[in-house]
C-alpha positions as CSV (number, residue, x, y, z in Angstrom):
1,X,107.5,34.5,-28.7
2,X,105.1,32.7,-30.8
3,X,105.1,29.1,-30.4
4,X,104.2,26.8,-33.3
5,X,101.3,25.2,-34.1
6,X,100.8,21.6,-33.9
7,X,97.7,18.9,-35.3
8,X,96.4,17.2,-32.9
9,X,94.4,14.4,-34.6
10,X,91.4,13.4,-32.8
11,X,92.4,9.4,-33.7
12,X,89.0,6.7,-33.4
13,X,86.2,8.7,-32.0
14,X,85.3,5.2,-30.4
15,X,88.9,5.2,-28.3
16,X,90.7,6.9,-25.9
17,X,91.6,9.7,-27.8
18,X,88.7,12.3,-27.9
19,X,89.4,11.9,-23.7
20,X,93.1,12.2,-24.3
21,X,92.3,15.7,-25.7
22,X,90.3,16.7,-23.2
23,X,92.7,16.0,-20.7
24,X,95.5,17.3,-22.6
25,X,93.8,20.8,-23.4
26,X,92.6,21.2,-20.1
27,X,95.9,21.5,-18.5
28,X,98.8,24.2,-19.2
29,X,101.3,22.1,-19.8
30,X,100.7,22.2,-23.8
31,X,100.5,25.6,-23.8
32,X,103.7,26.1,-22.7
33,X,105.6,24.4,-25.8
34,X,103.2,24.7,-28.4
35,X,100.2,25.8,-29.9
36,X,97.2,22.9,-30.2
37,X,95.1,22.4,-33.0
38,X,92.8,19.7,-33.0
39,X,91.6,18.1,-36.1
40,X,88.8,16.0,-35.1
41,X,84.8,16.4,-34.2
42,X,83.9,19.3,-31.6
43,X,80.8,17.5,-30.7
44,X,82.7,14.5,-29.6
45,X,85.5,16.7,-27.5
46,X,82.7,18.1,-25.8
47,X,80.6,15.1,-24.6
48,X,84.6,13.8,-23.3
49,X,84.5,17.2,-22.0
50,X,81.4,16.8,-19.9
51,X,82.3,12.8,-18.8
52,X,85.5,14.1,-16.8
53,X,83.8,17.5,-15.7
54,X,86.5,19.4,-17.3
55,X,84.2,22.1,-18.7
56,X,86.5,22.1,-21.9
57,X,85.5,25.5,-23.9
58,X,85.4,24.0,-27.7
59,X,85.8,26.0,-30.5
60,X,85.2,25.0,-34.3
61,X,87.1,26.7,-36.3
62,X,87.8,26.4,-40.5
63,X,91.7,26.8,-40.4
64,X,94.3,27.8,-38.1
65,X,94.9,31.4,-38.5
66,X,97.0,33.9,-36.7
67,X,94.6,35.6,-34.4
68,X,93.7,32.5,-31.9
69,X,94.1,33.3,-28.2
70,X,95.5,29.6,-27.3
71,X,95.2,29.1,-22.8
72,X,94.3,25.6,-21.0
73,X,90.9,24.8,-21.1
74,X,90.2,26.2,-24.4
75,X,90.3,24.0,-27.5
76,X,90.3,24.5,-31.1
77,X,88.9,22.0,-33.8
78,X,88.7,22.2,-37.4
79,X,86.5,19.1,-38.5
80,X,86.8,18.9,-42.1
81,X,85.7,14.8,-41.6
82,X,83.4,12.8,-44.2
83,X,81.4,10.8,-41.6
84,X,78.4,11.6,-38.7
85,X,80.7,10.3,-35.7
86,X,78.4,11.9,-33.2
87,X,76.4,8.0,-33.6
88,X,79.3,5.6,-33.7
89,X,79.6,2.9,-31.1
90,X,81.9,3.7,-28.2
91,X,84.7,1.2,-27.4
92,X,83.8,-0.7,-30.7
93,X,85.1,-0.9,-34.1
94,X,82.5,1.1,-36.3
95,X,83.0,2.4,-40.6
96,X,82.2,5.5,-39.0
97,X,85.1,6.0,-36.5
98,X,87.2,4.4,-39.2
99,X,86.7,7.0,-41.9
100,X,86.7,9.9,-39.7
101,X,89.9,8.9,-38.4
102,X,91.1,8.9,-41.9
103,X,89.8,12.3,-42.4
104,X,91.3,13.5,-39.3
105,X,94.6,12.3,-40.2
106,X,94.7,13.5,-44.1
107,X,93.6,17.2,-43.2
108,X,96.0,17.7,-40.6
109,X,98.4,16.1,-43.5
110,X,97.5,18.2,-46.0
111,X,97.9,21.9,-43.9
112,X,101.5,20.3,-42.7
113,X,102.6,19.9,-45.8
114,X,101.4,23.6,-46.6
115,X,103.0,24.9,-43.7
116,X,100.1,26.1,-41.2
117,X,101.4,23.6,-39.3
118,X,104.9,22.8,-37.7
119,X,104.0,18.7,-37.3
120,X,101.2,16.3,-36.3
121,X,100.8,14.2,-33.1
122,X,97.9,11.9,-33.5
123,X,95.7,10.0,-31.1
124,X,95.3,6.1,-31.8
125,X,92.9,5.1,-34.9
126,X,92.0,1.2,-35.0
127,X,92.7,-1.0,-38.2
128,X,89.8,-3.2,-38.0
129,X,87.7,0.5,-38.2
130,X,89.8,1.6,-40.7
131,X,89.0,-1.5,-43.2
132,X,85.0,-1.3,-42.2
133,X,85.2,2.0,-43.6
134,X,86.8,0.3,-46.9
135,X,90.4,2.0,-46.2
136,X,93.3,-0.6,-47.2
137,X,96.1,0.8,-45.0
138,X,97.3,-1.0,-42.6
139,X,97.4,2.0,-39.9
140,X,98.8,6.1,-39.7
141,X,102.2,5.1,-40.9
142,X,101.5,3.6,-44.2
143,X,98.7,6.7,-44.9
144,X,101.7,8.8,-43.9
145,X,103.9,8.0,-46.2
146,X,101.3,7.3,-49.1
147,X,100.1,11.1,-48.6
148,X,104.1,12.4,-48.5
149,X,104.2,10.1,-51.7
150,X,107.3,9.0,-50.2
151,X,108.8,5.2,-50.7
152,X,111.4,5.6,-48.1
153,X,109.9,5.2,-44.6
154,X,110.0,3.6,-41.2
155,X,108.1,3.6,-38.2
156,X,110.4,3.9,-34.8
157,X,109.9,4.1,-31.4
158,X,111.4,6.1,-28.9
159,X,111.6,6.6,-25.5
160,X,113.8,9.3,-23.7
161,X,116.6,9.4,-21.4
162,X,115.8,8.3,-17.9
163,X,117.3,5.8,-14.5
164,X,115.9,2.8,-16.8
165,X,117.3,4.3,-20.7
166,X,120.6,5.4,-20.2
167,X,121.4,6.0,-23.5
168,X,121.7,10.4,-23.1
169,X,120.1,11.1,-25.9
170,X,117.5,8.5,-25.5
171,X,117.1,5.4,-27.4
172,X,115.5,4.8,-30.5
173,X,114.6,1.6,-32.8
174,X,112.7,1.2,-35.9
175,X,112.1,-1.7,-37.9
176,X,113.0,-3.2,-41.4
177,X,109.3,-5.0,-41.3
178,X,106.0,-3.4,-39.9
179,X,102.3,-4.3,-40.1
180,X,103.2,-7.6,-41.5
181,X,102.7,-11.6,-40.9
182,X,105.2,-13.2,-39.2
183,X,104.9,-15.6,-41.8
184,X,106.0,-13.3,-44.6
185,X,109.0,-11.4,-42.6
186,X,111.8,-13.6,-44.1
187,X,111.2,-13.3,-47.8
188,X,110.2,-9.4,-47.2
189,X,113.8,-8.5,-45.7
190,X,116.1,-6.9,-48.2
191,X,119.6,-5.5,-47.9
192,X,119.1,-2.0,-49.4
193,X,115.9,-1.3,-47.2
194,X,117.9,-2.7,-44.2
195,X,120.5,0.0,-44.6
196,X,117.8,2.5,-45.7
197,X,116.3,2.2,-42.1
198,X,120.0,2.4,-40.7
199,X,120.7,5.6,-42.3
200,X,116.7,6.6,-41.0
201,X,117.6,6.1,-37.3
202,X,121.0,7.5,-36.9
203,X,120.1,10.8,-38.5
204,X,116.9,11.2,-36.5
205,X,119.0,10.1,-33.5
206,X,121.3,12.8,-34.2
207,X,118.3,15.1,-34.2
208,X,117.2,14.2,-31.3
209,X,121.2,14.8,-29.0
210,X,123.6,11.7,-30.4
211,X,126.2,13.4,-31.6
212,X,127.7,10.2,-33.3
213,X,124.9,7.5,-33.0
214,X,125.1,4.0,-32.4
215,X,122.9,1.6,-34.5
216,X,122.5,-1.9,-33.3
217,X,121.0,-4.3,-35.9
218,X,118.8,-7.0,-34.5
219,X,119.3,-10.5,-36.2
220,X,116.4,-12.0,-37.3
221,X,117.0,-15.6,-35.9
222,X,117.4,-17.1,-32.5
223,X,121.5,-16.6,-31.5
224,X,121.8,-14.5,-35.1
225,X,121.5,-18.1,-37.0
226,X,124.5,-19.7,-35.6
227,X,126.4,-19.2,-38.8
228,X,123.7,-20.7,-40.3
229,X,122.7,-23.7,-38.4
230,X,119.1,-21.9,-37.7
231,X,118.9,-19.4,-41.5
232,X,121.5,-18.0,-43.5
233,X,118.9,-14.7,-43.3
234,X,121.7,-13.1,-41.2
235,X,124.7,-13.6,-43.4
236,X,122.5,-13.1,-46.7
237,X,121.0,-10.0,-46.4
238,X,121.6,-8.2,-42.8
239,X,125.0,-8.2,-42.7
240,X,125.7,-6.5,-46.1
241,X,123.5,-4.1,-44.9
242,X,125.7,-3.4,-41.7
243,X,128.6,-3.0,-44.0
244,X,127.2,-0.6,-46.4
245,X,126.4,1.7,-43.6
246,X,130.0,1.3,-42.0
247,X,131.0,2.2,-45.6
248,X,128.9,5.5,-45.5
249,X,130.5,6.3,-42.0
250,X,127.5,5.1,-39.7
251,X,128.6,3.6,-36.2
252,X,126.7,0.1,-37.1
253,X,127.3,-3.2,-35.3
254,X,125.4,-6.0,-36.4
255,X,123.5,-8.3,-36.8
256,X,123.1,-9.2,-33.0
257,X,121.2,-11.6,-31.3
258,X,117.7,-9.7,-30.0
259,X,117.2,-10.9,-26.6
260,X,120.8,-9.4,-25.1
261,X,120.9,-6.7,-27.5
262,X,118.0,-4.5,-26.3
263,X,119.7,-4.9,-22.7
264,X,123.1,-3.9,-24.0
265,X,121.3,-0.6,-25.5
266,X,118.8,0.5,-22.7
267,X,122.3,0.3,-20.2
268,X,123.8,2.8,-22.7
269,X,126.1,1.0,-25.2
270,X,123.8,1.7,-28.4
271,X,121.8,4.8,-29.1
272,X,119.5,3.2,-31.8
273,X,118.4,-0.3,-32.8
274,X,117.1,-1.4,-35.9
275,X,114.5,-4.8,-35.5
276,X,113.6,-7.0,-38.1
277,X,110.0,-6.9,-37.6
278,X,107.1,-5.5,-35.6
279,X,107.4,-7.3,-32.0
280,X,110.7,-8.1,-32.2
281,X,110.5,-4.1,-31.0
282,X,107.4,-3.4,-29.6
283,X,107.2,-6.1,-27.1
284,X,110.7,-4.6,-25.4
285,X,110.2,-1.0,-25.6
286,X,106.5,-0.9,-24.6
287,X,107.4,-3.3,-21.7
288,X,110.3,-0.9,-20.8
289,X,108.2,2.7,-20.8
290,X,104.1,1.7,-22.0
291,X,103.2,5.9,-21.3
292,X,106.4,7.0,-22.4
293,X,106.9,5.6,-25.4
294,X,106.6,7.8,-28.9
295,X,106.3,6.7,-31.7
296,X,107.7,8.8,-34.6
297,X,107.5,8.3,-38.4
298,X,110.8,8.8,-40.3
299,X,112.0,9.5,-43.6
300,X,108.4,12.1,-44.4
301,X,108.9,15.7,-45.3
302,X,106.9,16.6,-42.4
303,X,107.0,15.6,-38.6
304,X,104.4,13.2,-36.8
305,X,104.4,11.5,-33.6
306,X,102.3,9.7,-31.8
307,X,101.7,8.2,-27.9
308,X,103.0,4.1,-28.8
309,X,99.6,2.9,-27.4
310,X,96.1,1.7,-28.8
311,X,92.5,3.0,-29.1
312,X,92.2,1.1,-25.3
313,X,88.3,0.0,-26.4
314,X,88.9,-1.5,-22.4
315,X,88.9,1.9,-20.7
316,X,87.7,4.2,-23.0
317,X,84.3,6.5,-22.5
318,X,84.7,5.1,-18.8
319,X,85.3,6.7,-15.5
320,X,89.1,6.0,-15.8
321,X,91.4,9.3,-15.8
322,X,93.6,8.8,-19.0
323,X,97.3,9.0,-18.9
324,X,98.8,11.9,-20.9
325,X,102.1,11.4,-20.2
326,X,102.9,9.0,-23.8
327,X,101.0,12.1,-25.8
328,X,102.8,14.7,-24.0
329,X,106.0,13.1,-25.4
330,X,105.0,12.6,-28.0
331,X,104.6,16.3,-28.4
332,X,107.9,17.2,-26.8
333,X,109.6,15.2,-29.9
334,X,107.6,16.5,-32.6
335,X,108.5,20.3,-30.9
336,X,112.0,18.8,-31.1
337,X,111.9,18.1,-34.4
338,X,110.2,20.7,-36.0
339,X,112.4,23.3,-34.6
340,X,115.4,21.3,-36.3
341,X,113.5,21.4,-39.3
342,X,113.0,25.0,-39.1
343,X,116.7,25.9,-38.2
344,X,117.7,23.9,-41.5
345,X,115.3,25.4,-44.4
């Protein structure tokens, strides 16, 4: 049987992820659910290749194409980027790293939408790179959806069923507000884009083994307001936004207060949660499974995950062993997913 093919972007050159690659490809784990393509510089893999003593066999290659012999510890790399990385400054922000990130990320985008690829699991880029390189998005999910030229979109997290996630299907939560200010949360919320994310979460869910999903909504004050006595944001906008998805037959129950809701869904009672902004999810879920985390974007035509961690400038290009285990999962779900994809066309 012939496995599909999946992007594997390269991320910042600076980072972990050229290393994350190595490690990956070098092993025949991959191998066994997929077919990896790497979208990112050879040159780079190679010198990541000869840190860990790996002996990596890198091959460039212009597209993916039917005749490739994929086995661990032979990579293929199709470097269609704009920038000379083979210079840029490991473990530190550089226009360089920044843009070829970009690259990395629109190719792969550009031959999934086409269909020579099934999905895309991407290595960490870094923001601050990203803007030296005079690129005005805040990070992969917002080029995402720009490239899908979709306006529907949210970024969750998921991490699978385990002792700690009880939830059998895994749990999953995405938010209504992402690479924001705190500051600018409140006057950002909106009913319909609330329920949008609802609708987001439970079908993914579904996807991914909930046969009816359960969507917790996260207030966005301390105690959900208090009926009011700390914002009104909860009876204003959340709520109706809980009842318009119990009107379209979604199992919603909301808004609750954060800090006991997460506990109530990682013991099993929710399958999905949907947070009002950025930490108000990351800061449980990555303190609950850091390398197993994925993070997956919804509401695009094609699939992309991602590991939930950073470029780790703190470890990268040193003598540490990287841990695989968040990009493996990440590659398990997009599998997931694109074979749901594929059985629905």
């Amino acid at each position: 049987m012939n496995l599909p093919y999946i992007a594997l972007t390269m991320g910042d050159v600076s980072g972990i992820g050229p290393q994350l690659l190595d490690a990956l490809c070098s092993h025949a784990e991959v191998y066994q659910i997929c077919r990896p393509v790497i979208y990112g510089n050879a040159e780079i893999l190679r010198r990541a290749s000869r840190r860990s003593g790996s002996s990596l066999s890198v091959i460039s290659i212009d597209s993916v194409s039917a005749d490739l012999a994929f086995e661990a510890g032979t990579a293929y790399c199709i470097d269609r980027g704009n920038a000379d990385v083979v210079d840029a400054i490991p473990c530190q922000t550089d226009a360089r790293s920044g843009r070829a990130a970009y690259d990395y990320l629109v190719s792969a985008i550009d031959d999934c939408l086409a269909g020579q690829v099934a999905a895309i699991t991407t290595a960490p880029l870094n923001k601050e790179s990203l803007h030296l390189a005079g690129i005005d998005y805040p990070g992969h999910t917002e080029i995402l959806a720009d490239r899908c030229q979709i306006q529907d979109f949210g970024m969750m997290l998921y991490l699978p069923h385990s002792e700690v996630i009880k939830p059998p299907a895994g749990l999953g939560i995405v938010h209504a507000t992402l690479h924001t200010s705190i500051a600018s949360v409140p006057g950002l919320l909106k009913t319909p884009e609330i329920y949008e994310k609802i609708r987001l979460i439970a079908d993914l869910m579904q996807i991914m083994g909930a046969s009816s999903p359960r969507v917790a909504v996260c207030a966005l004050n301390p105690h959900a307001g208090e009926h009011g006595l700390f914002g009104d944001e909860e009876a204003r906008i959340i709520a109706p936004a809980v009842e318009r998805a119990q009107q379209s037959n979604i199992d919603t129950t909301g808004p609750l207060p954060a800090d006991t809701l997460i506990r109530r869904a990682v013991n099993g009672e929710f399958d999905a949660v949907v947070a009002m902004y950025h930490d108000q999810g990351h800061i449980p879920f990555k303190l609950l499974g850091f390398d197993q985390a994925v993070n997956i974007t919804l509401g695009l035509p094609i699939v992309r995950t991602s590991p939930s961690h950073g470029t780790a400038f703190d470890i990268a290009w040193s003598e540490t062993v990287p841990e695989t285990r968040g990009i493996m999962e990440a590659i398990k779900a997009a599998m997931k997913l694109a074979q749901h994809n594929q059985q629905t066309r």
